[in-house]
BAGU-771350 format. One record per residue (C-alpha): residue in three letters; x, y, z. Coordinates in steps of 0.001 Angstrom, whole numbers, padded with zeros to 6 digits, always signed. Layout:
# residues N
ALAXYZ ...
//
This chain:
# residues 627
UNK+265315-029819+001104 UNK+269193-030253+001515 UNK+272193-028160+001954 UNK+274767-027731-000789 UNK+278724-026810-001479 UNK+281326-026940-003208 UNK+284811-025534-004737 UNK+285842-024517-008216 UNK+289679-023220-008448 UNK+289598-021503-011391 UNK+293236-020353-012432 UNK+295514-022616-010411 UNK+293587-026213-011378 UNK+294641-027226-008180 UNK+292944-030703-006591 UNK+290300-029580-004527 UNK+290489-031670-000647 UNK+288122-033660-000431 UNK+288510-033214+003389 UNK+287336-029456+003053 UNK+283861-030195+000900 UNK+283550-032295+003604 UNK+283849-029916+006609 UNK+281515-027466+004759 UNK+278990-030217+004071 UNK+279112-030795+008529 UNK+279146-027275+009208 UNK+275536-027366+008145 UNK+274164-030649+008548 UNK+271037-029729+010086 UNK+269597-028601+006305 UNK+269921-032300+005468 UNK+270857-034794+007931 UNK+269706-037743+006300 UNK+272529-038396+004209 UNK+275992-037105+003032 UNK+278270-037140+000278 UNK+280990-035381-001484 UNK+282270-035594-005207 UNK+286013-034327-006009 UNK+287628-034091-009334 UNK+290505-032387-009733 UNK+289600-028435-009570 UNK+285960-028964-008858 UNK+284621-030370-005341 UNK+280849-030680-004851 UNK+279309-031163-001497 UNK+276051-032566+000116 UNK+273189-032832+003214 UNK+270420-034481+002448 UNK+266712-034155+003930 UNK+265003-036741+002266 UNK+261863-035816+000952 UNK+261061-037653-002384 UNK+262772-041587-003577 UNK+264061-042385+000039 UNK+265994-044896-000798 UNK+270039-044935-001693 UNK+269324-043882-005110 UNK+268314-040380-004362 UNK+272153-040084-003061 UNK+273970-036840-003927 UNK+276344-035777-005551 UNK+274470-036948-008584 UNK+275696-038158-011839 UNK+274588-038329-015269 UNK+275032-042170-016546 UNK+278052-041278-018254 UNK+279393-039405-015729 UNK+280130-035845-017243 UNK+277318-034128-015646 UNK+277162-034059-011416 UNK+274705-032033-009546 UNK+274255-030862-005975 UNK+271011-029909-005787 UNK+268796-028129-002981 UNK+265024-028006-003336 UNK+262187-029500-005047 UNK+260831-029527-008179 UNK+256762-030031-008414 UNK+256728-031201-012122 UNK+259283-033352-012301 UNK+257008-036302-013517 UNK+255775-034141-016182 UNK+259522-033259-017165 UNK+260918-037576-016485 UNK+257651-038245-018932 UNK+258998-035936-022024 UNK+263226-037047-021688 UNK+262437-040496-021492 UNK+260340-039669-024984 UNK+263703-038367-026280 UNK+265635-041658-024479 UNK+267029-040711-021739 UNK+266660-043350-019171 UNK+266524-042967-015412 UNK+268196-044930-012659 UNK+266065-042739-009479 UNK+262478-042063-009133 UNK+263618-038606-007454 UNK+263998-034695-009203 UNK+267144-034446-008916 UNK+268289-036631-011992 UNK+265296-035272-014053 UNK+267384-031854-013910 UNK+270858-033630-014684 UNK+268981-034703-018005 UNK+266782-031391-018225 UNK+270340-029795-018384 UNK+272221-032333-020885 UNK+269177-032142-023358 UNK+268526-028140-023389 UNK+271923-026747-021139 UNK+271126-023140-019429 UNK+267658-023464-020906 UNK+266357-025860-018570 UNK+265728-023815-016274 UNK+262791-022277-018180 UNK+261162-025922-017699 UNK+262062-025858-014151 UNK+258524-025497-011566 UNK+259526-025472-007941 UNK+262124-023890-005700 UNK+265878-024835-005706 UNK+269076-023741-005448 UNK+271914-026086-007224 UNK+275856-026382-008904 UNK+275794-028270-012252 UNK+279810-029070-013076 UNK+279654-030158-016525 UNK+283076-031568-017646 UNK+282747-032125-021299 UNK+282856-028334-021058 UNK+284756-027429-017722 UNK+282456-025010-016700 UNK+280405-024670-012942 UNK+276589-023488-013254 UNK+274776-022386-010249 UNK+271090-021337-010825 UNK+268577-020205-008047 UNK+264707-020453-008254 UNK+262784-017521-009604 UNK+261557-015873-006896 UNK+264485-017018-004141 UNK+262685-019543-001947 UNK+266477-021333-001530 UNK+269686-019834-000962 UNK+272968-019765-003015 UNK+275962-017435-001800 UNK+279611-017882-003159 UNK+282515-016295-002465 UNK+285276-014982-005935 UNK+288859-013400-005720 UNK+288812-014303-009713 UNK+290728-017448-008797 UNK+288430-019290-006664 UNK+284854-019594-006530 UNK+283221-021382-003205 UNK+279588-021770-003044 UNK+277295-023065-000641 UNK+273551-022871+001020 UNK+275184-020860+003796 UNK+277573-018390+004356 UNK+279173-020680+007595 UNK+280146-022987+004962 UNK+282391-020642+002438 UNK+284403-019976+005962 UNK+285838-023560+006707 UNK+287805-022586+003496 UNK+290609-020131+005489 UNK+291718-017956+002335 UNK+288307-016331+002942 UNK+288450-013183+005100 UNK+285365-011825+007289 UNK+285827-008657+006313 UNK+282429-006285+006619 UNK+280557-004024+003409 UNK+280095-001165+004561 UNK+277506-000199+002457 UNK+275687-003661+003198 UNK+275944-002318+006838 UNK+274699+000769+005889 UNK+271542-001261+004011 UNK+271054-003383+007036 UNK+270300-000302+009348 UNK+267893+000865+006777 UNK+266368-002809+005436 UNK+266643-004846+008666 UNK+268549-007815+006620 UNK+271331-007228+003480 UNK+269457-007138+000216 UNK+270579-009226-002902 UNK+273657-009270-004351 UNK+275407-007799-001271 UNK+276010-009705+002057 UNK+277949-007991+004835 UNK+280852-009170+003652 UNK+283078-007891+000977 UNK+283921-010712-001832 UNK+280667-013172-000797 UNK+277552-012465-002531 UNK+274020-014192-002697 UNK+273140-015061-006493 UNK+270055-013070-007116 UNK+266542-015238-007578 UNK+265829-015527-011406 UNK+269599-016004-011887 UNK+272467-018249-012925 UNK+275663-017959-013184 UNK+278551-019503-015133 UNK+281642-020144-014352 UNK+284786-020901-016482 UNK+288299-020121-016881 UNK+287321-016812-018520 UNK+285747-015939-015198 UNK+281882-015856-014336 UNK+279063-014213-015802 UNK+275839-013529-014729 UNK+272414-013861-016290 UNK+269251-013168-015471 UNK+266208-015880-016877 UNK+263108-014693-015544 UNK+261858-011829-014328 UNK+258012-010049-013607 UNK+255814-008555-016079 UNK+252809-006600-015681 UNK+252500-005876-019411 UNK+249530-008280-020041 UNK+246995-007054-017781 UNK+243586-008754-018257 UNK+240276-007173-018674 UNK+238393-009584-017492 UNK+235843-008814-014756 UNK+235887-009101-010945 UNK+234215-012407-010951 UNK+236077-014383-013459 UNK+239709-013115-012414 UNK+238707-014740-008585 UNK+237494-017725-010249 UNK+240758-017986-012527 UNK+242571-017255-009594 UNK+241097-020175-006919 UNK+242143-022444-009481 UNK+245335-021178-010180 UNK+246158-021639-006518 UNK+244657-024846-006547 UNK+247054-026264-009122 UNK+249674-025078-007130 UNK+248619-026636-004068 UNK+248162-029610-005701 UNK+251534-029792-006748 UNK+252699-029250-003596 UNK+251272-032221-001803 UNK+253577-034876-003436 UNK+255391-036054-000780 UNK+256606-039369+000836 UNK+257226-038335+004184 UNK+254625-036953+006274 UNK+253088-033018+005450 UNK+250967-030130+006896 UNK+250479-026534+007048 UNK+251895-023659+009049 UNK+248209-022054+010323 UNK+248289-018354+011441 UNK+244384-017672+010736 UNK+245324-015016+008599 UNK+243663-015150+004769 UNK+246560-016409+003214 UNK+247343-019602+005344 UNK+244053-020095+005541 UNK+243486-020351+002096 UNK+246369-022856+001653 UNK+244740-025024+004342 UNK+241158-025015+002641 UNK+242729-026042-000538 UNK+244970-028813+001024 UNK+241227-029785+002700 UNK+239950-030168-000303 UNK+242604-032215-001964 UNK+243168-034859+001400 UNK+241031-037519+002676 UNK+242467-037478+005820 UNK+242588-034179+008440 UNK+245622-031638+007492 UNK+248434-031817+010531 UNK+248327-027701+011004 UNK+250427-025673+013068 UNK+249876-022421+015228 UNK+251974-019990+017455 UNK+250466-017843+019938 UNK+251300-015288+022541 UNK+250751-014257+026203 UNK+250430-010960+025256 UNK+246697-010842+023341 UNK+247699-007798+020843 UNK+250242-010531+019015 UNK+248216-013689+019539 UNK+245887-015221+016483 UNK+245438-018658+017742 UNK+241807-017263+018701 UNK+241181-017352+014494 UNK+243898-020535+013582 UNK+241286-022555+015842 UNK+238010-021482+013682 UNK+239766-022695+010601 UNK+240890-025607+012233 UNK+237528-026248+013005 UNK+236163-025353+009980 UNK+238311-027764+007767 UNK+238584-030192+010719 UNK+242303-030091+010886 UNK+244631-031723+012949 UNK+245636-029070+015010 UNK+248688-028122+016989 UNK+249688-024752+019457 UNK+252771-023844+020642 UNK+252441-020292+023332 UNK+255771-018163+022739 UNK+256129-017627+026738 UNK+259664-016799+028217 UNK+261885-018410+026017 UNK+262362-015236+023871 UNK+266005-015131+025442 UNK+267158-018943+025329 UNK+266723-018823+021415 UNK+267826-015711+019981 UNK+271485-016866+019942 UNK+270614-020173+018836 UNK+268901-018149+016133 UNK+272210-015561+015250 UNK+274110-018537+014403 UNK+271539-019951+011374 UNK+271194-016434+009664 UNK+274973-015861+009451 UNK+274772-012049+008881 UNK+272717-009690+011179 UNK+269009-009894+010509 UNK+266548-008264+012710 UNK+263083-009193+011300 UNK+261720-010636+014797 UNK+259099-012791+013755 UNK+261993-014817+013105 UNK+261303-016147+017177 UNK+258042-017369+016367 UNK+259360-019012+012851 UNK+261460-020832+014070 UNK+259068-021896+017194 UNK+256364-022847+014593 UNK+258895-024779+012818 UNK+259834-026870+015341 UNK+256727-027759+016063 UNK+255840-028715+012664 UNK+258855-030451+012868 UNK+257255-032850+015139 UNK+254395-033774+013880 UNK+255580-033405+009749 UNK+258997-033259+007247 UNK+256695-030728+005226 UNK+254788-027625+006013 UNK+252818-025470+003388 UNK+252840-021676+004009 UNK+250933-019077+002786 UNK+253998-016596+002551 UNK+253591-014574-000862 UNK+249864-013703-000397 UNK+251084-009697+000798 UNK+253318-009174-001910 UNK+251492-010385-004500 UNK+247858-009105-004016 UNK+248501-006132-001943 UNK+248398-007261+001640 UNK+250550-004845+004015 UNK+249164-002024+005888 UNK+252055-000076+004001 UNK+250158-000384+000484 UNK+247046+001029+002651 UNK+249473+004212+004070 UNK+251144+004721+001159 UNK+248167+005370-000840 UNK+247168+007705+002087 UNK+250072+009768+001569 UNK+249748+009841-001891 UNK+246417+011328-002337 UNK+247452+013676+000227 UNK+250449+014535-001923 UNK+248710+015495-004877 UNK+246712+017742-003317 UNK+250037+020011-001883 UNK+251664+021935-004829 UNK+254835+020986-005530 UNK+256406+023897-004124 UNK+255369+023689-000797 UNK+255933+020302-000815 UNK+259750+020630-001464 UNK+260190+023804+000701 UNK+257733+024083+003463 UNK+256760+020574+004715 UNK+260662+019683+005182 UNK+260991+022896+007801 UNK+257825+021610+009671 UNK+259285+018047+010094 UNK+262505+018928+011329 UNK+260444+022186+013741 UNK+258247+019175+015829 UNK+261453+016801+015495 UNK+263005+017169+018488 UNK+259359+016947+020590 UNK+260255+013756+022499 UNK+257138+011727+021660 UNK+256131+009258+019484 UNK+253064+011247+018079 UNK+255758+013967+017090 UNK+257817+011662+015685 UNK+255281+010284+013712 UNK+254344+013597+012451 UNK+257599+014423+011561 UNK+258162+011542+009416 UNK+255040+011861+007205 UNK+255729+015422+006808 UNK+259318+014408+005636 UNK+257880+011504+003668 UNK+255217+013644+001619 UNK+257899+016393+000406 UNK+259586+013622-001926 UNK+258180+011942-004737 UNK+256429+008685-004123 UNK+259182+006260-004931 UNK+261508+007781-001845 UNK+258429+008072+000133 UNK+257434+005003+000203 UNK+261262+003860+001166 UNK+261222+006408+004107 UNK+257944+005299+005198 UNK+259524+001792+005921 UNK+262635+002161+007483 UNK+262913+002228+011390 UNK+266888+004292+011228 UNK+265902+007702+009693 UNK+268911+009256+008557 UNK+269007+012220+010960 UNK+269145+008725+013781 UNK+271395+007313+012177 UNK+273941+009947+011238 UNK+274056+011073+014887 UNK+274646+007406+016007 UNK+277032+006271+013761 UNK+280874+007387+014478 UNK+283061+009331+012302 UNK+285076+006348+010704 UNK+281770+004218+010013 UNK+280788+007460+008004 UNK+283739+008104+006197 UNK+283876+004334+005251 UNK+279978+004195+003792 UNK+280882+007346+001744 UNK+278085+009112-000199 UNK+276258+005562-000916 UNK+272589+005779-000729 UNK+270431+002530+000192 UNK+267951+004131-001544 UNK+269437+002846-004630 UNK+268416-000613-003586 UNK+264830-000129-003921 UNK+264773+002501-006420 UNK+266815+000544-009113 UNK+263625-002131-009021 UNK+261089+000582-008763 UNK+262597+001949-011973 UNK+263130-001341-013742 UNK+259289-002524-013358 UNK+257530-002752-017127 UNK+254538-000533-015673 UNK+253856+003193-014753 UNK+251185+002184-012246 UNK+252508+003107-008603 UNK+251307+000098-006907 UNK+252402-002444-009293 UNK+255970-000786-009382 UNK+255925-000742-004977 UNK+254866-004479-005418 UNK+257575-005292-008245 UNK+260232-003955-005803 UNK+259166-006086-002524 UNK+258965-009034-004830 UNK+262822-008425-005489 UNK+263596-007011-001971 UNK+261904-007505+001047 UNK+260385-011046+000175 UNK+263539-012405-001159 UNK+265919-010619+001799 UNK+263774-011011+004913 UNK+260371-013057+004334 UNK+261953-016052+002765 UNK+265307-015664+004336 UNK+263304-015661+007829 UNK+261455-019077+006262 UNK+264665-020945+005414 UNK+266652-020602+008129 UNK+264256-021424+010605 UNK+262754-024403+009071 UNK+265938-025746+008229 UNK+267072-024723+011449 UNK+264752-027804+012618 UNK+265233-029909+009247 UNK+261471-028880+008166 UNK+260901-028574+004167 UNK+258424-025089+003861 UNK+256578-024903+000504 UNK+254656-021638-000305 UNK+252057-022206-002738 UNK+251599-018707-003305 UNK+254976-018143-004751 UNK+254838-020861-007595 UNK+256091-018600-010165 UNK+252629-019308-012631 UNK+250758-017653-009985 UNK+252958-014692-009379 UNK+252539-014402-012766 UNK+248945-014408-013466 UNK+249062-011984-010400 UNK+250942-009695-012186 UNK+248638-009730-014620 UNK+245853-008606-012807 UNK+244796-005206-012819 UNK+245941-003208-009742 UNK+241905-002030-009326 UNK+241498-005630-008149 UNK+244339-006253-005651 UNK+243946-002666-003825 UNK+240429-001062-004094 UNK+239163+001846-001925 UNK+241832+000987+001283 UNK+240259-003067+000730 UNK+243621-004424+000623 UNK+243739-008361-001048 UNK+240278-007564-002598 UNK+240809-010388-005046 UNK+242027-012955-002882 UNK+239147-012200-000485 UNK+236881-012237-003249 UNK+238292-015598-004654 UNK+237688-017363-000986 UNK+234402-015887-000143 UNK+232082-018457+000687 UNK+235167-020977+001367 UNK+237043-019647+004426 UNK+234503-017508+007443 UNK+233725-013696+007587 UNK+235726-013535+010509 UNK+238811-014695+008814 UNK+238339-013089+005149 UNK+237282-009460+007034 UNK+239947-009559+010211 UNK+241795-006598+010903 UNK+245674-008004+009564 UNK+248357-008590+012288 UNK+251367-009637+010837 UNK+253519-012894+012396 UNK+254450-009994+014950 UNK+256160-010136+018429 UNK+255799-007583+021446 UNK+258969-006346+020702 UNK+259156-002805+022509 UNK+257374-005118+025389 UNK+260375-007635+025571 UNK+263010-005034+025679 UNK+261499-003601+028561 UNK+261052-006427+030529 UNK+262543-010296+029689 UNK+265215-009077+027307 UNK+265893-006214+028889 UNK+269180-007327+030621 UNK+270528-010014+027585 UNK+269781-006547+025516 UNK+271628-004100+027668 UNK+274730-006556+028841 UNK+275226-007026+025043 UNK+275192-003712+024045 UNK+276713-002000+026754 UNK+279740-004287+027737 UNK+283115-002557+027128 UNK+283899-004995+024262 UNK+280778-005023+022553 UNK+281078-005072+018677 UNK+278778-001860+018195 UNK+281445-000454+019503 UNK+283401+000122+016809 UNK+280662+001349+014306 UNK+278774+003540+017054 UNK+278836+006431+019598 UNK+278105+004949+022277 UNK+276312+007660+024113 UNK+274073+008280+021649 UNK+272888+004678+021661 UNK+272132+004754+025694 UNK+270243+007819+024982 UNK+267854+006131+022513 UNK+267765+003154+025203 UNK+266737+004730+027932 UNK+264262+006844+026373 UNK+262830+003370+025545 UNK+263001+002261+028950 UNK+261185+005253+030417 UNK+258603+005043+027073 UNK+258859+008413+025954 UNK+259292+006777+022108 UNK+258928+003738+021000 UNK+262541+002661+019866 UNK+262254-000985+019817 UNK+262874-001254+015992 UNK+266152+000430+015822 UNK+267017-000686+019546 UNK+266095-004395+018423 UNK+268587-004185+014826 UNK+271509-003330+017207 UNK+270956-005681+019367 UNK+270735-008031+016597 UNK+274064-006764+014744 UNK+275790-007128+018520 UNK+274960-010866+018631 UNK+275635-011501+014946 UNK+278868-009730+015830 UNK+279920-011911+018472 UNK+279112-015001+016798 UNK+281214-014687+013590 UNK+283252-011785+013698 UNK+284931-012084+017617 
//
């Protein structure tokens, strides 16, 4: 796991500093600090951090070149069949110098060019400048495990792992997107392409682009099917599936550095740290966060799979230091992001930092077998739906929601919002159902020029475009479809690589190896979902591996007591950030409005902590990059 960069001037050809490649490179040397380097060639500059996971020695150094030096790479991430891949090119006679991934994809690309990356198993993120044909490709793994953002005017492009990096070069302007704004209050991060700021974008997962003096062009080489659904029964599928996984945990597990597993207790972790069992003569390091607060805390159900599989095991108690990390924490996302699990991410990660260079996760499990409680709701709402005739749907149940909306409790609210929810179709339902800033909140918060400036865009169009682009007509597969593009790539995995990296800890999800999202897809729906039994394949598939108690547990989420900590410990970091005279909220907000919805928090009449806890968030991503 590294951290990338680099420079391509476009129209002017103009020598690219070597000085500047290098200051990007610094500005996030916590992604790799093992080892450095830069490569400049006239327009083209190429920078690296290295976290050395695989050929420790000086050979794995990047930039890379190919032996006749038209082909460099900077590469982030790792690729699990790179043996496989070094086997079949030195069959064709290419010979290798390294005994790490990161030349097998030099050769990969010199051999088969774009195509490579349909041979490519793993998770990466990397800049290919190719000088026989002056042209820059970037490429990003299929699902978005690593990051890739650049920044184009149409005379420059500047890439790199993180956004910190694209401003050391000064002829780039932190200007805000107001529409990414706009998605933020809605999503709780910026989804792909967008970032919040205008002119710097994140290269979509399943993407490369190319860049040349004609300008750059972007393609898309993989996406999600669900058009070869199997028929196979209940029983086979969960034994096709165990060792599907277990292939991909296998894979995972070559390493030369030390490696464990990031233990929650939850099914999917707990899976990964069966399999790992299974595969390792000697105990698995694992890795669990807990809380004071017993509603958040799992420990209780890490420690009977720790015994079970008679893991090394590890437990760090989120106590009171909720306040000394969150602006430690603004600075590694770079644009506001208020998924709070992120606190207990990055505590987990530095623990597993100190024990092991790489973790496993089970990330990928709820997305791709039907895990949230928000499959489980929406199907409630959708059987209720049916039943209402259209009609009254569109007319009556809107004038009931907005009759008990201005009752000041949470019940009422709640109310409200499903009666709001069930008069639209379920695409938009399903969107309102998971978003904390309704619009009637956030049309009275925001001011007048914050308004005028987001125009008539709809977020909506985020997750409807992928609801509408999935090759199915079955609802669940199509909600699925769309978190596999949005939320897992925006927040999950986002959340994931900033706060491991944030310790210089390489996080491998098993789960997401693109063969088994694929064979996921192509299992019926009946299995994933069935009767409100959310994961009923994945349960199925571990039964008589992992406990009862685990397979069968009520599911918590890698939660926080949020409404909790804004009442009491964060209370005053919250309320002196968002309340000083030159706070940045300031300018996008009525202010008034804002200390209404706080102290109806305070005195818990509603529960505001979601849309309390993104403005807090935006205030403190505000003051670390834009004042």
């Amino acid at each position: 796991m590294c951290g990338i960069a680099g420079k391509y001037n476009i129209k002017t050809g103009m020598s690219v500093p070597h000085e500047l490649i290098e200051k990007m490179c610094d500005k996030i040397e916590y992604r790799g600090p093992d080892d450095k380097g830069v490569y400049t060639a006239g327009p083209v500059g190429l920078g690296h951090r290295r976290l050395s996971i695989l050929d420790l020695s000086d050979l794995g150094h990047q930039p890379m070149c190919s032996e006749d030096k038209t082909i460099w790479i900077t590469f982030n991430g790792e690729i699990y069949n790179f043996l496989e891949l070094r086997k079949k090119l030195i069959e064709k006679g290419y010979t290798f110098r390294s005994n790490c991934d990161t030349e097998v994809i030099i050769y990969l690309y010199k051999e088969y060019g774009e195509e490579c990356l349909q041979y490519l198993r793993g998770m990466f993120a990397f800049a290919i400048w190719d000088s026989e044909r002056s042209i820059l490709f970037m490429a990003r793994d299929r699902i978005g495990k690593k990051p890739l953002f650049y920044y184009y005017n149409g005379n420059v492009l500047i890439f790199a792992s993180e956004i910190k990096s694209i401003f050391e070069d000064k002829i780039v302007q932190k200007n805000i997107n107001y529409e990414a704004l706009n998605d933020y209050f809605k999503y709780l991060y910026v989804p792909d392409p967008k970032t919040i700021y205008q002119n710097i974008y994140k290269l979509e997962p399943g993407h490369f682009l190319i860049c040349s003096k004609d300008g750059i062009k972007n393609h898309e080489y993989w996406d999600i099917k669900f058009d070869n659904v199997k028929t196979q029964s209940l029983h086979d599928t969960s034994n096709e599936l165990l060792s599907v996984l277990e292939k991909s945990v296998n894979l995972r597990m070559i390493s030369d550095v030390p490696l464990g597993a990031f233990l929650s207790g939850g099914i999917d972790s707990s899976a990964i740290v069966a399999l790992m069992s299974k595969q390792q003569d000697t105990p698995v390091k694992t890795c669990s966060i807990g809380f004071d607060s017993t509603k958040y805390d799992e420990v209780e159900f890490a420690r009977i799979i720790a015994k079970k599989f008679g893991t090394e095991h590890h437990e760090f108690t989120v106590k009171e230091n909720a306040e000394q990390v969150l602006k430690k924490l603004t600075y590694f996302f770079d644009e506001p992001f208020a998924d709070s699990s992120s606190v207990p991410t990055y505590f987990v990660s530095k623990l597993a930092k100190q024990k092991v260079t790489v973790a496993l996760s089970g990330d990928g499990g709820d997305e791709n077998f039907a895990g949230y409680e928000k499959y489980y709701l929406d199907d409630i709402e959708n059987r209720i739906r049916s039943k209402i005739p259209r009609t009254a749907r569109t007319l009556f149940l809107p004038f009931l929601s907005r009759l008990i909306a201005p009752f000041n409790n949470d019940l009422f609210k709640k109310g409200s919002t499903l009666l709001k929810t069930l008069s639209y179709e379920s695409d938009y339902g399903f969107f309102l159902t998971n978003t904390d800033f309704d619009d009637s909140i956030l049309k009275k918060v925001l001011n007048e020029d914050t308004i005028r400036k987001i125009g008539d865009y709809d977020p909506f169009s985020v997750t409807s475009y992928y609801y509408n682009k999935a090759d199915t007509d079955n609802h669940l597969s199509k909600i699925l479809y769309t978190d596999l593009k949005t939320y897992l790539p925006g927040d999950i995995l986002v959340k994931v690589d900033r706060m491991s990296m944030a310790n210089s800890l390489e996080v491998r999800a098993p789960i997401l190896d693109h063969k088994v999202i694929e064979f996921a897809a192509s299992i019926t729906p009946e299995y994933k979902y069935n009767r409100g039994n959310k994961k009923y394949i994945l349960k199925e598939a571990f039964n008589g591996i992992l406990p009862n108690e685990v397979i069968y547990r009520k599911k918590t989420g890698f939660s926080v007591p949020l409404a909790e900590w804004l009442r009491g410990e964060l209370k005053n970091m919250a309320s002196q950030s968002l309340f000083n005279k030159n706070a940045g909220i300031n300018h996008f907000f009525k202010m008034d409005e804002i200390k209404k919805l706080w102290n109806t928090h305070l005195l818990k009449k509603r529960n505001y902590s979601g849309i309390l806890w993104s403005l807090f968030m935006f205030e403190l991503w505000f003051q670390e990059f834009i004042e």
